[in-house]
LUMTORDREN-823172 format. One line per field, with one value per residue: z, y, x of N, C-alpha, C, CB in turn; residue number from 1. Coordinates in Angstrom, 1 decimal. Glycine has a CB too. Example, Ala and Ser with C-alpha at 12.3 -4.5 7.8 and 13.67 -1.06 7.14 Angstrom:
BEGIN
n_zz: [7.8,7.1] $
n_yy: [-5.7,-2.2] $
n_xx: [13.2,12.8] $
ca_zz: [7.8,7.1] $
ca_yy: [-4.5,-1.1] $
ca_xx: [12.3,13.7] $
c_zz: [7.8,7.9] $
c_yy: [-3.3,0.0] $
c_xx: [13.2,12.9] $
cb_zz: [9.0,5.7] $
cb_yy: [-4.5,-0.6] $
cb_xx: [11.3,14.1] $
resi: [1,2] $
This chain:
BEGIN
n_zz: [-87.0,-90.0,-91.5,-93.6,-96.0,-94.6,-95.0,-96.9,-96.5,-97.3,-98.2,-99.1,-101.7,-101.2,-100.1,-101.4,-103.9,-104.7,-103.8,-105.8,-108.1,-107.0,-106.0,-108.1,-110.5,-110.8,-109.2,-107.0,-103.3,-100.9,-97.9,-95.4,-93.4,-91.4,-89.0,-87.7,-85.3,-84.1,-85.1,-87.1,-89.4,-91.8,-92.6,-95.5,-96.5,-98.7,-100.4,-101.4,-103.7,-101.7,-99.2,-98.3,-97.6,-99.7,-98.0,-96.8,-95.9,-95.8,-94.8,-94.2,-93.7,-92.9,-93.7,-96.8,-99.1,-101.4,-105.1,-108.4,-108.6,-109.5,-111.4,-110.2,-107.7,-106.3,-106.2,-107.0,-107.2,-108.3,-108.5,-111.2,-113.3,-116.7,-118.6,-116.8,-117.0,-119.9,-120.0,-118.3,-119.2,-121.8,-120.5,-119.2,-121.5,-122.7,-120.8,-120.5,-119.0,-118.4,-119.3,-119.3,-121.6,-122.9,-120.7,-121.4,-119.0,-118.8,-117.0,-116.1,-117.9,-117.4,-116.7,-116.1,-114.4,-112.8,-109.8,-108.6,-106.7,-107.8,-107.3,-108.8,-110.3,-110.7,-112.7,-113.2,-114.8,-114.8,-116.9,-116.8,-116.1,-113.9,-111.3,-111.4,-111.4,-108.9,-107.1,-105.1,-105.4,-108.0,-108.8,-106.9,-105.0,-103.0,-104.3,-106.3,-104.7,-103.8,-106.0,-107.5,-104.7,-104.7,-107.0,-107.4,-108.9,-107.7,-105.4,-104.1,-105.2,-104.4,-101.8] $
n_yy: [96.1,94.2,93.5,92.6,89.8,87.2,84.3,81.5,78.4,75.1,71.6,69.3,66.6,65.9,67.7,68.3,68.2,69.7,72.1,72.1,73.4,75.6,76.8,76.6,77.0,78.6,80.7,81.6,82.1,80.1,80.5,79.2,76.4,73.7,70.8,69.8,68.8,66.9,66.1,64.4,66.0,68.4,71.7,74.1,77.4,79.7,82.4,85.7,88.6,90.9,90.0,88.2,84.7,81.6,78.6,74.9,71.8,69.0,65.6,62.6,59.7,60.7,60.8,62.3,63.6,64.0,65.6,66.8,69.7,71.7,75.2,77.0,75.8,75.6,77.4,79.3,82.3,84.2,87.2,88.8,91.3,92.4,91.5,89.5,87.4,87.0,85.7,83.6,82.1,80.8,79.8,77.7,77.1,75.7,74.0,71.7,71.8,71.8,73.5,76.6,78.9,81.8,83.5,86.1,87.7,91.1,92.7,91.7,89.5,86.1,82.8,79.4,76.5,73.4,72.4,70.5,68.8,69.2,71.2,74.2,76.8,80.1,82.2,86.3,89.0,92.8,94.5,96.9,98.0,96.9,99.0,100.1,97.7,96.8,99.3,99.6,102.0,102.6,99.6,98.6,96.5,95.7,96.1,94.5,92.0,91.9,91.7,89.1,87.4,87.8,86.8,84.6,81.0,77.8,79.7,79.7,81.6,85.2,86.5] $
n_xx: [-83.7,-83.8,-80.5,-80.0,-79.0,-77.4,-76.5,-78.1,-79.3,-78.7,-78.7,-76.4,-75.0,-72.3,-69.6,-67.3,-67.7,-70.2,-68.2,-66.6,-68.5,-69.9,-67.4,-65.3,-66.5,-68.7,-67.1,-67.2,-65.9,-64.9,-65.3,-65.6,-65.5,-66.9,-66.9,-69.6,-71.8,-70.4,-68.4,-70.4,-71.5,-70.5,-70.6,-70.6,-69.2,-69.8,-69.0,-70.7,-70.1,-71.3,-71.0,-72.6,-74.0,-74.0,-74.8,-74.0,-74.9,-73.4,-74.5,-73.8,-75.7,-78.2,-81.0,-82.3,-84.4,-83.2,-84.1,-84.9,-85.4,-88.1,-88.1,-90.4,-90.7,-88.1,-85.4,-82.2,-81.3,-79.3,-77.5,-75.7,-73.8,-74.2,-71.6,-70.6,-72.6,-72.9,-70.5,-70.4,-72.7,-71.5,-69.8,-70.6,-71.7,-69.7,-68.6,-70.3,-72.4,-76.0,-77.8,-80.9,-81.9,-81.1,-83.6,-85.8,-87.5,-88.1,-87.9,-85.4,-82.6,-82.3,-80.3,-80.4,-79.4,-78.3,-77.2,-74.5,-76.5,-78.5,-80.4,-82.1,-80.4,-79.9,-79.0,-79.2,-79.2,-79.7,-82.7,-82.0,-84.7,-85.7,-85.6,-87.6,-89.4,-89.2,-89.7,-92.1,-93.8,-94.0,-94.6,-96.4,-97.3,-98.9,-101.3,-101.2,-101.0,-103.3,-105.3,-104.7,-105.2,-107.2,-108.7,-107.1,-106.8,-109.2,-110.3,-112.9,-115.9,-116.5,-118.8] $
ca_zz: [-88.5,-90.8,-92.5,-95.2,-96.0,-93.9,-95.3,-97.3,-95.8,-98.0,-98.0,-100.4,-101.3,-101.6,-100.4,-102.3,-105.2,-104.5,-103.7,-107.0,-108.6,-106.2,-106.3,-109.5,-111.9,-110.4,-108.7,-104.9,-102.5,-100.1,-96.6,-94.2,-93.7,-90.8,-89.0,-87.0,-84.5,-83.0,-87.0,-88.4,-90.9,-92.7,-92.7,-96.2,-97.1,-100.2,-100.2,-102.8,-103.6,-101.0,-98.0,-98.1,-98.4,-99.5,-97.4,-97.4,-95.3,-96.0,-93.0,-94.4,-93.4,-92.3,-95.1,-97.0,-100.8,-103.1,-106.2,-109.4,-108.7,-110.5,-110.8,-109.9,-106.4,-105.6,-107.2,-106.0,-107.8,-108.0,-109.8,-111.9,-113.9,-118.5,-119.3,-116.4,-117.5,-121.3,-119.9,-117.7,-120.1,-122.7,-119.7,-118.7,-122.7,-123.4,-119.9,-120.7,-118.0,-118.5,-119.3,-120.1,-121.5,-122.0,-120.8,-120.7,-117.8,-119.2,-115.8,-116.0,-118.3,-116.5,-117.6,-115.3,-114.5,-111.9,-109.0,-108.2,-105.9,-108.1,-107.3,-110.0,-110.1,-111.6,-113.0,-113.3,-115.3,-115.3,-118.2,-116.7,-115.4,-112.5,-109.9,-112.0,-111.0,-107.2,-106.6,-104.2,-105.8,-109.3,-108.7,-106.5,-104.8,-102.1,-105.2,-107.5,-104.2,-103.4,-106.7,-107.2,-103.7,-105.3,-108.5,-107.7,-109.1,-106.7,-104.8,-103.8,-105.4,-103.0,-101.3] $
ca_yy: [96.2,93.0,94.2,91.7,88.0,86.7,82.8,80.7,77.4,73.7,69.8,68.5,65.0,65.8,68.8,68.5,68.2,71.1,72.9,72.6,73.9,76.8,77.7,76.5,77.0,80.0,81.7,82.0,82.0,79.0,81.0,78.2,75.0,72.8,69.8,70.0,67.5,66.4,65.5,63.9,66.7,69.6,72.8,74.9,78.4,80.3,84.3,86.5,90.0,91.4,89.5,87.0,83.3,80.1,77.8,73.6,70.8,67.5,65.1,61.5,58.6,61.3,60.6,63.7,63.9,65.3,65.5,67.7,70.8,72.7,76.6,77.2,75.3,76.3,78.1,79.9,83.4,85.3,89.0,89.4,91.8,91.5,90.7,88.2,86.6,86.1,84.3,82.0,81.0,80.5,78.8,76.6,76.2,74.9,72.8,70.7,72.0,72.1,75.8,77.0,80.2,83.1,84.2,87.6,88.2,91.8,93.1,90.8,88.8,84.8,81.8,78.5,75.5,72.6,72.5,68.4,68.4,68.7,72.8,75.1,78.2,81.3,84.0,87.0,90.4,93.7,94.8,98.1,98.6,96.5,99.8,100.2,96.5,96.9,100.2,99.9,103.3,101.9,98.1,98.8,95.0,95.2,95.8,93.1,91.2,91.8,91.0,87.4,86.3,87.5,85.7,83.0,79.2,77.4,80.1,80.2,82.6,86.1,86.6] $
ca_xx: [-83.9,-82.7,-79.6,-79.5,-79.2,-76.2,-76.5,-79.1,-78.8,-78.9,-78.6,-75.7,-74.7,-71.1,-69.8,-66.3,-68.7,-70.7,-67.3,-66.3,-69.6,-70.1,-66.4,-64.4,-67.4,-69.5,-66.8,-67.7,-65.2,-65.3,-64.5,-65.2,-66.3,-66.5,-67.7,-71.0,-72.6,-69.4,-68.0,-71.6,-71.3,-69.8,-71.4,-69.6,-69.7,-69.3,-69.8,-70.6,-69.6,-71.7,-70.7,-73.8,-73.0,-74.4,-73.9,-74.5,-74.5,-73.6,-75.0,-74.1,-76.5,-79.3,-81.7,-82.8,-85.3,-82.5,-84.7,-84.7,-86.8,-88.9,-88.3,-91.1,-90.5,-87.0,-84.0,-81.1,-81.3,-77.8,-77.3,-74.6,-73.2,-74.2,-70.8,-70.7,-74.2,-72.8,-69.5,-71.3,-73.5,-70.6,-68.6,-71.8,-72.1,-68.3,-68.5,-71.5,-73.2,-77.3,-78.4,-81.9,-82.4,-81.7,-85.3,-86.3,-88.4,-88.7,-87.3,-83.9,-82.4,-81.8,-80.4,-80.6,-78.6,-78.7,-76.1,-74.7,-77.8,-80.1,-81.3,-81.6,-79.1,-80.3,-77.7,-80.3,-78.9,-80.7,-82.8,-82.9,-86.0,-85.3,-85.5,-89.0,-90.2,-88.6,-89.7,-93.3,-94.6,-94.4,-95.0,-97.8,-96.8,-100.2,-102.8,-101.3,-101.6,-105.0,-105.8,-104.2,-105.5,-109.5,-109.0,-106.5,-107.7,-109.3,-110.7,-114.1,-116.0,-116.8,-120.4] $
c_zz: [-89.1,-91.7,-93.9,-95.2,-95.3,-95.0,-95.6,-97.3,-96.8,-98.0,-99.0,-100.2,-100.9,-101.8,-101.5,-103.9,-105.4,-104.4,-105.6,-108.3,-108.4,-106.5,-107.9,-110.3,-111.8,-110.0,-107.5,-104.6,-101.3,-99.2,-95.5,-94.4,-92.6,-90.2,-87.7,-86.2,-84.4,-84.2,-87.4,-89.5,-91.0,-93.0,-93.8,-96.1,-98.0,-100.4,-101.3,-102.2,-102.6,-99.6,-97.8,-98.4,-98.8,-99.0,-97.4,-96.2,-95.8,-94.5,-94.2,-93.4,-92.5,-93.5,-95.4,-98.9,-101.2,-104.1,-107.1,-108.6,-109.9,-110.6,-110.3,-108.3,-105.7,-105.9,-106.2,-106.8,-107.6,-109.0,-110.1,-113.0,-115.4,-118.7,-118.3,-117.0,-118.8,-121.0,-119.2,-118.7,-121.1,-121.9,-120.0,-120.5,-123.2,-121.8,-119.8,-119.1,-119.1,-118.7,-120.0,-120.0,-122.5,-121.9,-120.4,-120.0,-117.7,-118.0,-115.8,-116.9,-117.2,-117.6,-116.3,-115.8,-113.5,-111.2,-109.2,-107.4,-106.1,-107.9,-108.4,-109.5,-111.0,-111.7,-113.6,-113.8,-115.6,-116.7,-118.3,-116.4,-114.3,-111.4,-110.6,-111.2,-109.3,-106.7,-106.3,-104.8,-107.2,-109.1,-108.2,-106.0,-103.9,-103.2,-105.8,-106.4,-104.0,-104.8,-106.7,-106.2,-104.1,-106.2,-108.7,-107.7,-108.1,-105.7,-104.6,-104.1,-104.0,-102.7,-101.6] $
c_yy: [95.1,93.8,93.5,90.4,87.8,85.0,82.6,79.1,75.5,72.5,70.2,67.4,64.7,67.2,69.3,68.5,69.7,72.2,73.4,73.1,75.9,77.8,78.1,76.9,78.7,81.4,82.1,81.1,81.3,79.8,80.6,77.2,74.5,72.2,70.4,68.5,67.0,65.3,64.5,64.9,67.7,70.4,73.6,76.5,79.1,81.9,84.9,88.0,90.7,91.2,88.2,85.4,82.4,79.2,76.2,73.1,69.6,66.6,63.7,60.4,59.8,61.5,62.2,63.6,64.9,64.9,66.9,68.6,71.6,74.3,77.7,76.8,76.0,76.4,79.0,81.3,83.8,86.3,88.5,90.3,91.1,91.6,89.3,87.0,86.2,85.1,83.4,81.7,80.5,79.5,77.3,76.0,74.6,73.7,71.6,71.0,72.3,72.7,75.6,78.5,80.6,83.1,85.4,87.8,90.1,92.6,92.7,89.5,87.1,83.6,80.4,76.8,74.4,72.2,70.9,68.4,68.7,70.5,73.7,76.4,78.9,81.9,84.7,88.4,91.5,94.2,96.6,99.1,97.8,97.4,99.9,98.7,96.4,97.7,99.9,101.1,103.0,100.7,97.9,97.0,94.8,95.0,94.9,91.9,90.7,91.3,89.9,86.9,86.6,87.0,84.6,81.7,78.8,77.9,80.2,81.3,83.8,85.8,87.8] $
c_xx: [-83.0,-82.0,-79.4,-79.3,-77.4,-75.9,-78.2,-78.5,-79.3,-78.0,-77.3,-75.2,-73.1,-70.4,-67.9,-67.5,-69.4,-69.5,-66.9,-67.6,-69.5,-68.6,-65.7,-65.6,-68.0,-68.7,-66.6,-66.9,-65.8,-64.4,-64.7,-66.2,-65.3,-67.3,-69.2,-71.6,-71.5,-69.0,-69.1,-71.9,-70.9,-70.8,-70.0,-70.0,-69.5,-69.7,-69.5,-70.3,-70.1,-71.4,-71.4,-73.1,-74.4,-74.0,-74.7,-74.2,-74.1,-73.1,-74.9,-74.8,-77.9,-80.1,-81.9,-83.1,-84.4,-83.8,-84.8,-86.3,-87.0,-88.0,-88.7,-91.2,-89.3,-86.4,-83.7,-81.0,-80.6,-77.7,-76.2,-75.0,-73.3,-73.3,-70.5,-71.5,-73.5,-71.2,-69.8,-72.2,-72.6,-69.7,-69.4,-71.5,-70.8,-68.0,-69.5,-72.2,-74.6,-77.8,-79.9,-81.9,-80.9,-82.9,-85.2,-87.4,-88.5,-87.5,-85.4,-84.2,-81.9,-81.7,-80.3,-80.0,-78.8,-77.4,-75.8,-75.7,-78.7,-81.0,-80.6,-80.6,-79.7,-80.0,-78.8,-79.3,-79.9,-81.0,-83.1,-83.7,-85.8,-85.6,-87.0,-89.5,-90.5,-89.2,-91.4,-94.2,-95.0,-95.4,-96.2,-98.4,-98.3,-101.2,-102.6,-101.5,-102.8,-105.9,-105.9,-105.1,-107.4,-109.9,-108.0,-107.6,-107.8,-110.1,-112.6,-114.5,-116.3,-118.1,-120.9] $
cb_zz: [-89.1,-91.7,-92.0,-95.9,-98.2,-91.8,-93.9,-98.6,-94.2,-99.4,-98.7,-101.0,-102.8,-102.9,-98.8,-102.1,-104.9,-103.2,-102.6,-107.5,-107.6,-104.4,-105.4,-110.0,-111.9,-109.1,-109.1,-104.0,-102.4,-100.5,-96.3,-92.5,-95.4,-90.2,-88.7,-88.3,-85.1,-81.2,-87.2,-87.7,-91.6,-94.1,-90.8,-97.7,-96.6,-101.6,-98.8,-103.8,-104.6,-101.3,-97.0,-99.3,-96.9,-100.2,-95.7,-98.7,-94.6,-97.5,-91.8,-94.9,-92.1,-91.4,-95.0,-96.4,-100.8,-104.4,-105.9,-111.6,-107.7,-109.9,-111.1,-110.7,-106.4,-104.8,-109.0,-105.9,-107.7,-108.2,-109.3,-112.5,-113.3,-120.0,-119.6,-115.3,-117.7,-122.9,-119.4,-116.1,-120.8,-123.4,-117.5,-117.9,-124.2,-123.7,-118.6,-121.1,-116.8,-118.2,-121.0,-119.7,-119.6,-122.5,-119.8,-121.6,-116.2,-119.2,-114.6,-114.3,-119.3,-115.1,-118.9,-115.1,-114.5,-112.5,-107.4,-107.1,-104.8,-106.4,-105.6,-110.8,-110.5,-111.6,-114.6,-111.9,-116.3,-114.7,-118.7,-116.8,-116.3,-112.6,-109.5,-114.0,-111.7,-106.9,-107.3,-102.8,-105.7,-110.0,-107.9,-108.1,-103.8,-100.8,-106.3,-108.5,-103.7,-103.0,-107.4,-106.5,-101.7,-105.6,-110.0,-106.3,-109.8,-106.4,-105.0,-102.7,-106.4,-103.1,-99.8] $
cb_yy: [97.6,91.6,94.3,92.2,87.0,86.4,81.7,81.1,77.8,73.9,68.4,69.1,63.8,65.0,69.6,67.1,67.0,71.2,72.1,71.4,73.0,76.3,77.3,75.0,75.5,79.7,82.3,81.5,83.2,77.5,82.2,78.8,74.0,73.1,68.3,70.5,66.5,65.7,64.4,63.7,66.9,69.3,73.7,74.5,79.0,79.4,85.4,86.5,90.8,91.2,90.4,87.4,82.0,79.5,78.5,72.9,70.6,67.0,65.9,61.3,57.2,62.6,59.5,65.2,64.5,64.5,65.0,66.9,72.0,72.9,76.9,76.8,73.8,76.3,79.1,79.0,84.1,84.5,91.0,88.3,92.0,91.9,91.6,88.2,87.8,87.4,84.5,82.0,81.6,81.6,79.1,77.3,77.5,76.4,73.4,68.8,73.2,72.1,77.3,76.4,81.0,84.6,83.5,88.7,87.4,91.8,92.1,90.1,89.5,84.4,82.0,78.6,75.9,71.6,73.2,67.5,68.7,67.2,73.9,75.8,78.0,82.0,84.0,87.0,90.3,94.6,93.7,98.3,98.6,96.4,101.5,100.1,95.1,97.2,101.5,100.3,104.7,101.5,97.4,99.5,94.7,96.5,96.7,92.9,91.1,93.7,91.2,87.2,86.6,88.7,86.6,82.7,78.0,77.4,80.8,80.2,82.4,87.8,86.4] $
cb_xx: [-83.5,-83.5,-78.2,-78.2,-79.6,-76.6,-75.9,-79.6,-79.7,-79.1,-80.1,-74.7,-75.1,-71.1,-70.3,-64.8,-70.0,-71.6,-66.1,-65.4,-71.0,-70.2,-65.3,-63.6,-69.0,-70.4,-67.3,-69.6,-64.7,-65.1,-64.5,-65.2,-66.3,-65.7,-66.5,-72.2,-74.0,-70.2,-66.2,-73.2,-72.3,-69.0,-71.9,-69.6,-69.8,-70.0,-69.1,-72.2,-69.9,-72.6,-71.1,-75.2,-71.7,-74.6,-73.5,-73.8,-75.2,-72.4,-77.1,-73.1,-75.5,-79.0,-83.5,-81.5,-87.2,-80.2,-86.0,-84.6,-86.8,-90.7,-88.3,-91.8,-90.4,-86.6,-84.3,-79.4,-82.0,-76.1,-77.2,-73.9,-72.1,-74.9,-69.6,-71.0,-76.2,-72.6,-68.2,-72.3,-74.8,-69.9,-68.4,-73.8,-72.0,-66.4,-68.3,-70.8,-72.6,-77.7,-77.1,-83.2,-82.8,-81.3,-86.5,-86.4,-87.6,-90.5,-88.3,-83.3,-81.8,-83.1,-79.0,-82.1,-77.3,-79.5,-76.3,-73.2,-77.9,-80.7,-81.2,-82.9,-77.4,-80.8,-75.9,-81.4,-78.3,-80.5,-84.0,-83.0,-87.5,-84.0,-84.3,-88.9,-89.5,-87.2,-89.0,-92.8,-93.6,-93.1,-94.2,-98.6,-94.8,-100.8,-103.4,-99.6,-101.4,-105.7,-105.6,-102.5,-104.8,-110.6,-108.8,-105.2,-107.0,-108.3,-109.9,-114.4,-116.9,-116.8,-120.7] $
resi: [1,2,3,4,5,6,7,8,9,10,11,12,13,14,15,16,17,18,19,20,21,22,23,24,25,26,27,28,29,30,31,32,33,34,35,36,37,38,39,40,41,42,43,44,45,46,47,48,49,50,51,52,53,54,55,56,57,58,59,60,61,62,63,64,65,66,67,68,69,70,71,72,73,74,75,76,77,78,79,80,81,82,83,84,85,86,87,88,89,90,91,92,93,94,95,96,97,98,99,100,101,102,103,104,105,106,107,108,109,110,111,112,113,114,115,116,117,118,119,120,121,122,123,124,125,126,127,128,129,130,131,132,133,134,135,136,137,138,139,140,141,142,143,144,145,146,147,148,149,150,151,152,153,154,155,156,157,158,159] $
């Protein structure tokens, strides 16, 4: 049985750069980092309340497409706690960091920022119904699939 996310694993250009993002700005405790491929790069890690980390590489001269993503493509989603969620966004406001939102996604409030490398960051707070959207018996996650994949764009109509 998978117990739970251990590490989510990403590129960075600069991981003192990212260090100070991840730790000084966000919070997350940097509890190791070291070199990899016989010192061609630095593997970091940064662990949240749970145990789980993010962790980074930086592999200089091994090309790799940093570029701004979408939200839609790929974000880093992290819970917090609504009094955390309104001091990071007041930190992010007074540190000229990038913020969109608040958006209510009905489910959780989220607001979104862009790490040094370019991926969004998502501080996500419950709106309370949260065990409502999560819970399988409510959500009812196979029919909303089965729908989507018989009326997603694109699709060939049925026979």
């Amino acid at each position: 049985m998978i117990k739970g996310l251990h590490h989510n694993a990403y590129r960075c250009r600069d991981s003192e750069e990212t260090r100070g993002f991840y730790e000084d700005f966000l919070g997350l405790r940097l509890v190791s980092a070291f070199e990899i491929d016989e010192g061609r790069g630095l593997h970091s890690f940064f662990e949240m309340d749970d145990g789980s980390c993010l962790a980074f590489f930086e592999v200089p001269g091994k090309p790799f497409d940093f570029k701004r993503q979408d939200t839609l493509d790929l974000h880093i989603a992290l819970g917090v706690d609504p009094g955390v969620f309104d001091s990071m966004l007041d930190k992010a406001r007074n540190d000229g960091v990038e913020v969109r939102g608040p958006v209510d996604h009905g489910f959780c409030r989220s607001i979104y920022m862009r790490d040094p490398n370019g991926y969004v960051v998502e501080l996500a707070t419950s709106t309370g119904v949260q065990q409502e959207i999560m819970d399988p018996s409510v959500s009812k996650p196979r029919e909303a699939l089965a729908r989507w994949q018989a009326a997603k764009p694109g699709q060939p109509a049925a026979a």
